[in-house]
C-alpha positions as CSV (number, residue, x, y, z in Angstrom):
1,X,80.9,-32.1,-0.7
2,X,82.8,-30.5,-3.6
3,X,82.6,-27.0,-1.5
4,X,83.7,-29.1,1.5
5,X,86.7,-30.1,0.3
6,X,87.7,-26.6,-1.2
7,X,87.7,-25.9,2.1
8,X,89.8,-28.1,3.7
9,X,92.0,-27.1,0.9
10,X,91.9,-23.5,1.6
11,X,93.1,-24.4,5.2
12,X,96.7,-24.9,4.1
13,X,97.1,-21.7,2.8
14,X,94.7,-19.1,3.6
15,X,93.4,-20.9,7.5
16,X,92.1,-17.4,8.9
17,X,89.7,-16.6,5.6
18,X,88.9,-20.6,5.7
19,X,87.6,-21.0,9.2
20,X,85.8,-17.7,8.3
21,X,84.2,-19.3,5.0
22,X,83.4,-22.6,7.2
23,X,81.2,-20.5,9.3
24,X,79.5,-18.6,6.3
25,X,79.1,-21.6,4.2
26,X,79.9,-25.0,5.7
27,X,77.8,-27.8,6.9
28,X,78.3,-29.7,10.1
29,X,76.9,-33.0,8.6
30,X,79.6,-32.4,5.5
31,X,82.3,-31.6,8.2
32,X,81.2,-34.8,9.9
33,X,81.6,-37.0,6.3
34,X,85.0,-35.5,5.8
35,X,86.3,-36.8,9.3
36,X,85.0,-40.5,8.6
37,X,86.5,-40.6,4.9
38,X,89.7,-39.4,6.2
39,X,89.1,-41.5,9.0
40,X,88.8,-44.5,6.4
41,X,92.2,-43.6,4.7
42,X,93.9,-44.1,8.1
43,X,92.2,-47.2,9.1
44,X,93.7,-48.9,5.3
45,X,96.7,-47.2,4.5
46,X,100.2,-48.6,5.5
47,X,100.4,-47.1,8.9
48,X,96.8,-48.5,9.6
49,X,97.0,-45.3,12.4
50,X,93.5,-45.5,13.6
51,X,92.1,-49.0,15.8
52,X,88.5,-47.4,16.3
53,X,85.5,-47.8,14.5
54,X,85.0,-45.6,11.5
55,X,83.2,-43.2,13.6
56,X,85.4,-43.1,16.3
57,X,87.5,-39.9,15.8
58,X,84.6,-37.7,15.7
59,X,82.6,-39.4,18.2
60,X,85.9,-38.5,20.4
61,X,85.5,-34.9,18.6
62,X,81.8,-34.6,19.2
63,X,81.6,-35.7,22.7
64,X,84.7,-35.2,24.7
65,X,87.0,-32.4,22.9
66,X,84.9,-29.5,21.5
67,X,82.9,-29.7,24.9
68,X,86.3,-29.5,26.8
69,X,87.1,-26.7,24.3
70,X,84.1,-25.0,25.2
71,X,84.8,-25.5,28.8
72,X,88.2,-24.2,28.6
73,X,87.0,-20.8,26.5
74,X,84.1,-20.2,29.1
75,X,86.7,-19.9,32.0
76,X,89.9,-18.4,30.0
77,X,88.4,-16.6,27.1
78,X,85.6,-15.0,29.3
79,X,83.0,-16.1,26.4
80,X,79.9,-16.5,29.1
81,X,78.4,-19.3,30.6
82,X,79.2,-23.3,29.1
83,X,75.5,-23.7,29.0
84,X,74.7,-20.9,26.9
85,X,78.0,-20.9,25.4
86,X,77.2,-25.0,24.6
87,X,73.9,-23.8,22.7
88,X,75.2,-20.8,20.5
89,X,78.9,-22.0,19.4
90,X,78.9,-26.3,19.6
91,X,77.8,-26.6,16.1
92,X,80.1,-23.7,14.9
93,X,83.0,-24.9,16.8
94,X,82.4,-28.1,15.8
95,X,82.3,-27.6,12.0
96,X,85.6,-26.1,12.3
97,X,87.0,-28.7,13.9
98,X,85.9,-31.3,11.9
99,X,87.2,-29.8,9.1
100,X,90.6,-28.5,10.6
101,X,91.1,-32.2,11.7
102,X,90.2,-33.5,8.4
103,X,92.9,-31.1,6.9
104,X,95.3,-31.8,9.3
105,X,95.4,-36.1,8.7
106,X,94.6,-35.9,5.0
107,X,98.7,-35.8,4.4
108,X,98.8,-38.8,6.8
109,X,95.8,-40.5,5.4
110,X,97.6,-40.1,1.6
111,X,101.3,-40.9,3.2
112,X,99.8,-43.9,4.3
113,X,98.6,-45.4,1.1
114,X,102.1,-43.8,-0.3
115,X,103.9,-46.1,2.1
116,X,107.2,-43.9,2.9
117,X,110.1,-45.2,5.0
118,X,108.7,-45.6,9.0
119,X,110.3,-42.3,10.2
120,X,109.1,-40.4,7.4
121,X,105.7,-41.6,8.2
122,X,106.4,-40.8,12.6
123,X,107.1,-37.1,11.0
124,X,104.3,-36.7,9.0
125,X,102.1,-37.7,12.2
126,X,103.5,-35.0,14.4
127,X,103.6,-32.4,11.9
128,X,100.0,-33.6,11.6
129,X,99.0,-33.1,15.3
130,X,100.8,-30.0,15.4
131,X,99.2,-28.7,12.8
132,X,95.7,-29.3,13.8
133,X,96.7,-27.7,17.1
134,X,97.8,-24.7,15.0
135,X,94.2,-24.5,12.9
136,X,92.2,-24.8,16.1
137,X,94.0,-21.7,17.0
138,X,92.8,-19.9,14.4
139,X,89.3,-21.6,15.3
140,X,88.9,-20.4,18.5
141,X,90.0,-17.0,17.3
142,X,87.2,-17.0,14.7
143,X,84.4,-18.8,16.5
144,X,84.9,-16.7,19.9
145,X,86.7,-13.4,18.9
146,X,89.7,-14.9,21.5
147,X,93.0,-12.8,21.7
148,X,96.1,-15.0,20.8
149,X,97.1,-15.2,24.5
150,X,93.5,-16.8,25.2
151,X,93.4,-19.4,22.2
152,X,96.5,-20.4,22.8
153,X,96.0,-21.4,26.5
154,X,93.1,-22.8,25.3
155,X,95.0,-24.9,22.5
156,X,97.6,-25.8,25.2
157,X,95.3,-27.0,28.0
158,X,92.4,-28.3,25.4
159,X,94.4,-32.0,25.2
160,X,93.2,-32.5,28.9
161,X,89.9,-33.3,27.6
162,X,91.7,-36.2,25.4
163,X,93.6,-37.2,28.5
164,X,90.4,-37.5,30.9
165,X,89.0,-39.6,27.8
166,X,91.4,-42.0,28.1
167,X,91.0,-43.1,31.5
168,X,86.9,-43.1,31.0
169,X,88.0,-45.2,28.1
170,X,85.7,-48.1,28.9
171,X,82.4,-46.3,29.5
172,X,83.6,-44.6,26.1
173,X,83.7,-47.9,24.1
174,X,80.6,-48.8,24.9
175,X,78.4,-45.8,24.2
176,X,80.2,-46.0,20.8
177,X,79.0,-50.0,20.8
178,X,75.4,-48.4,22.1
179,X,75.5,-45.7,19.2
180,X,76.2,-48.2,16.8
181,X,73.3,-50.0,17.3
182,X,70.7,-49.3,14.7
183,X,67.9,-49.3,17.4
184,X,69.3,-46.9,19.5
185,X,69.9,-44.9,16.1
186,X,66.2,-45.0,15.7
187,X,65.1,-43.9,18.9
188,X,67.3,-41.4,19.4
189,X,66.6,-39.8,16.4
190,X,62.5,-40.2,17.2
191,X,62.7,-38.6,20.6
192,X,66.1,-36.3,20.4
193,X,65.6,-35.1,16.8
194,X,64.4,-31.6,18.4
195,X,67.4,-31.3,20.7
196,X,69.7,-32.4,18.0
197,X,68.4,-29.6,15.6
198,X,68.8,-27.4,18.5
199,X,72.3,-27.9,18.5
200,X,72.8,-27.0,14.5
201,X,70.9,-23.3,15.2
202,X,74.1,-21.6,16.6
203,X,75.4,-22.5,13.2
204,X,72.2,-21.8,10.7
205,X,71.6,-18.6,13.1
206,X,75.4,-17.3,12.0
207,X,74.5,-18.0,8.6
208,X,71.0,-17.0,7.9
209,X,71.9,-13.9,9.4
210,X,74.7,-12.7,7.3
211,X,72.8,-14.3,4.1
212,X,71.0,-11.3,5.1
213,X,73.8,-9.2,5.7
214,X,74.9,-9.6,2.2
215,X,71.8,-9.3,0.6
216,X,71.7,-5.6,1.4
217,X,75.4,-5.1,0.9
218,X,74.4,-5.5,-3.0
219,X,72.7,-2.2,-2.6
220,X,75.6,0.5,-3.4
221,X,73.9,2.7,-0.7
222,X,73.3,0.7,1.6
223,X,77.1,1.5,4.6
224,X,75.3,0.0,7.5
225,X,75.5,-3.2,5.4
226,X,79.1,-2.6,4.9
227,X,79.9,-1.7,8.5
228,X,77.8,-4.8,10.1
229,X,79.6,-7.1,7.6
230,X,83.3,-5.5,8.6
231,X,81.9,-5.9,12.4
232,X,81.6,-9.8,11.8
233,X,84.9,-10.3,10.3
234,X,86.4,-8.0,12.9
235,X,85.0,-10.3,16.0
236,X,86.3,-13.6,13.7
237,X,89.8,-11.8,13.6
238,X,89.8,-11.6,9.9
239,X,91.6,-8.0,9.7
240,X,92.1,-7.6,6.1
241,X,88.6,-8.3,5.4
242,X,87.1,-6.2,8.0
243,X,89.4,-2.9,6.7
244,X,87.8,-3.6,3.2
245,X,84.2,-4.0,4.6
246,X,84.6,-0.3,6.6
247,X,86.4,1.0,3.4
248,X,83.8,0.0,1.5
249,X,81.2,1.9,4.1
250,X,83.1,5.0,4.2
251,X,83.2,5.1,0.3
252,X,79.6,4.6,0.3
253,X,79.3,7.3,3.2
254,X,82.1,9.5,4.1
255,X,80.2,10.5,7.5
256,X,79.9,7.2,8.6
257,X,81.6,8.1,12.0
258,X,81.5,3.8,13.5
259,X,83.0,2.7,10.1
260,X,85.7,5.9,10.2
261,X,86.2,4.8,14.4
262,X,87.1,0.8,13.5
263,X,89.6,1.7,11.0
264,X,91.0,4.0,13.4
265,X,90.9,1.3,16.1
266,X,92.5,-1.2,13.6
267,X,95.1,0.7,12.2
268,X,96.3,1.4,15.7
269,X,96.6,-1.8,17.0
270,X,98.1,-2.6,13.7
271,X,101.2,0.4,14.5
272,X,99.9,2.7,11.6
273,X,99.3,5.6,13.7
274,X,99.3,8.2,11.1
275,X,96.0,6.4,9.8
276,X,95.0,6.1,12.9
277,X,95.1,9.6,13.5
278,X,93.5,10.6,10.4
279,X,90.4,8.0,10.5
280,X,90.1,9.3,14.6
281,X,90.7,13.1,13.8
282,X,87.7,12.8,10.9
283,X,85.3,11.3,13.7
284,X,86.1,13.9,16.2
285,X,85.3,16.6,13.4
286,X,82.3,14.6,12.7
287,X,80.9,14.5,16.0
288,X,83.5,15.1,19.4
289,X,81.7,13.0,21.4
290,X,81.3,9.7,19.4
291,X,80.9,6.5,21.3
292,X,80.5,8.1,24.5
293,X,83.3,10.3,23.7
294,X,85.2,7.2,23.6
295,X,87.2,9.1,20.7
296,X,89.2,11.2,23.0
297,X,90.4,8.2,24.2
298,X,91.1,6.4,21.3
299,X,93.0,9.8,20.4
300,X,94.6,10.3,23.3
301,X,96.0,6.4,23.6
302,X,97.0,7.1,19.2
303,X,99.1,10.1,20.4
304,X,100.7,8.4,23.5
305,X,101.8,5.7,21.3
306,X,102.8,8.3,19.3
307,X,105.4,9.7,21.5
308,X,103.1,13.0,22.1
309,X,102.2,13.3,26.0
310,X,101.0,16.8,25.5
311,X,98.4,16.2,23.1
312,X,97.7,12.7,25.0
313,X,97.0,14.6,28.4
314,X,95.1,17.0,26.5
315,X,92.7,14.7,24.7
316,X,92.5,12.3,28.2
317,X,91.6,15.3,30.6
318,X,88.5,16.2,29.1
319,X,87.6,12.1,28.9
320,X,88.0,11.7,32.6
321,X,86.1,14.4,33.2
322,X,83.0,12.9,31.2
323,X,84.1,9.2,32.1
324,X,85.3,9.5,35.3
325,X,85.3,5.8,36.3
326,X,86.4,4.1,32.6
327,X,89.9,2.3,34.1
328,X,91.3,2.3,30.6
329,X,90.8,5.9,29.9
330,X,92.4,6.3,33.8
331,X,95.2,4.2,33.0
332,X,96.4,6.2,29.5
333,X,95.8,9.8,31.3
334,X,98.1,8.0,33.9
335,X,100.6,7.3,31.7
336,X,100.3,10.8,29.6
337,X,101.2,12.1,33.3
338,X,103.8,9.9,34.2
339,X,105.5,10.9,30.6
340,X,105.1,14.4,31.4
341,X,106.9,13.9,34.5
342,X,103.8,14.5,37.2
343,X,104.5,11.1,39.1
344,X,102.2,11.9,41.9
345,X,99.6,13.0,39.8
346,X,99.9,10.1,37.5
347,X,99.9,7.7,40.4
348,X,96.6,9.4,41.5
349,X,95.2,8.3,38.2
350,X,96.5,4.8,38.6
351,X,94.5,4.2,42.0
352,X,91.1,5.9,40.5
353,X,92.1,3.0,37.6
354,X,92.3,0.4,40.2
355,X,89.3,1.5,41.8
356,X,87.1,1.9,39.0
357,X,87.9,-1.5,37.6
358,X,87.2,-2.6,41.5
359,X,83.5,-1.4,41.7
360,X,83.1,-2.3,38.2
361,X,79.6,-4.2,37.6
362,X,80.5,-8.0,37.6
363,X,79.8,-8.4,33.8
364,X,82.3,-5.6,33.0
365,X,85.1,-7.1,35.3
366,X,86.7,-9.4,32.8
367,X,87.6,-6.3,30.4
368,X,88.3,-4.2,32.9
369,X,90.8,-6.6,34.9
370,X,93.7,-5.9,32.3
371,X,93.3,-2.6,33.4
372,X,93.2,-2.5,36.9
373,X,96.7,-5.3,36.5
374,X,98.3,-2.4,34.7
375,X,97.8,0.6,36.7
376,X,98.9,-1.2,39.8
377,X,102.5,-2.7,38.2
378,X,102.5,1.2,37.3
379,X,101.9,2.6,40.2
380,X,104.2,0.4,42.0
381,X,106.8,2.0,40.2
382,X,106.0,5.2,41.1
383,X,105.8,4.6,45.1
384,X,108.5,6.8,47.0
């Protein structure tokens, strides 16, 4: 419990490291205690904010948000299927909710045995609510890998679930009477135990495995350790970490070309392109055609950022001609073109883009889409 509550702590001022921590180290049945004590505060303070039993809020939580949540990521975030995504992330996501709920009315819980003046209390409640919309942000991000755009249309939309509750409020009510009752308790638990633990392996999977993980990052030469490690916090969003885990790998092993390749890839989207250049320039002397020679076009896209279409065009040439139906690498040598003034040839380029992310196997389609948007706005422009 003590750990618990350093973590809901820890989501005031550090939330991306915190929703990462709750997924190394938290426990859904902790997360679940933290809800109904804060729960409690609300039901006894001054503003007396919440009319349902104790276990209301996270029955709400448990059965008719994270699902809609999950819903809502499976169609905008492209995160697979809900049934498979139900299995692996409902515990995870869960947890994090929980807890970012439990962060996000503990100031309203405490403001309400403080008993401040009526519209100081109104305040505090919508700073509350938007604050728990901003932490599930940052869950969503964690728990799926989600860009910004994604989470937050998933954030935006994710109160529809809330909304749909309220009108199947009465059917609501009384499955929380039905849960209540200690009978169905016990049977649930004697035939559903199974499925119920089935639910918590998404979460003791994530953990077990990177228990693992940093078990043999205590070897000092032991990279792959280092690298896997950086690879989780890289898919949770957690940047700073994931530099420090491929640091870490490249100290241990300077010719660890996948650890070089992410700091590369990081560093660009983060605007340093000088380190890019560096981190991509010692994989290319390392080995030219790393990742599928996907390094040409990591360099190629560095030096069109860069402002330098020669060495761009030169880079993307020779990866179209080994990837000759890669929409993204079609799109930059497009755009290397177009800044070289060769509009024809660059709109060439742009229709091989749109074409490649056209015949695209279907499980490729929703990261190659962006692509295929892209070269068409381009090669609109460049229509005579």
């Amino acid at each position: 419990m003590a750990e618990s509550i350093q973590l809901i702590l820890r989501l005031f001022y550090q939330p991306v490291a915190a929703m990462s921590a709750i997924l190394d180290r938290g426990s859904l049945l902790w997360a679940s205690l933290c809800v109904v004590v804060v729960t409690f505060g609300l039901q006894h303070g001054a503003g007396n904010w919440v009319h349902l039993p104790f276990y209301g809020p996270l029955l709400v939580l448990a059965v008719v948000y994270v699902p809609g949540v999950l819903l809502l990521c499976g169609l905008l975030g492209r995160v697979g299927g809900f049934v498979s995504s139900f299995q692996r992330d409902y515990s995870p996501l869960l947890t994090c909710t929980a807890m970012a709920w439990s962060a996000a009315n503990l100031p309203l819980a405490v403001a309400g045995w403080v008993e401040p003046p009526q519209e100081i209390l109104l305040g505090i409640v919508g700073l509350a609510y938007l604050y728990f919309a901003v932490l599930m942000f940052f869950a969503i991000r964690t728990v799926f890998g989600a860009g910004n755009g994604a989470s937050i249309a998933v954030v935006g939309l994710s109160w529809l679930s809330l909304v749909a509750a309220a009108f199947l409020w009465a059917p609501l009510r009384f499955l929380m009477g039905l849960i209540a009752s200690p009978f169905f308790l016990f049977y649930a638990w004697y035939f559903l135990s199974g499925e119920f633990s089935n639910l918590g392996a998404g979460m003791r999977n994530r953990q077990n495995f990177r228990r693992m993980l940093e078990a043999s990052a205590i070897n000092p030469h032991d990279g792959e350790a280092q690298y896997q490690l950086g690879l989780i916090y890289q898919q949770r969003r957690n940047t700073s970490e994931a530099i420090a885990r491929f640091q870490n790998a490249v100290k241990i092993d300077p010719t660890e070309t996948d650890a070089h390749f992410q700091l590369g890839r990081i560093a660009r989207e983060q605007g340093r392109l000088q380190d890019a250049m560096k981190e991509f320039q010692i994989v290319y002397e390392l080995d030219p055609k790393h990742s599928l020679s996907e390094i040409l076009r990591e360099l190629g896209a560095t030096y069109l950022t860069a402002g330098q279409p020669k060495d761009a065009r030169d880079q993307l040439e020779i990866y179209v001609e080994r990837r000759p139906y890669d929409p993204e690498g079609l799109y930059y040598y497009g755009q290397a073109l177009e800044s070289l003034g060769k509009p024809s040839e660059a709109r060439e380029m742009y229709a091989r883009a749109v074409e490649a992310a056209r015949t695209a196997p279907r499980f490729r389609r929703p990261f190659t889409a962006r692509w295929s948007r892209l070269a068409q706005k381009q090669e609109r422009k460049l229509r005579p």
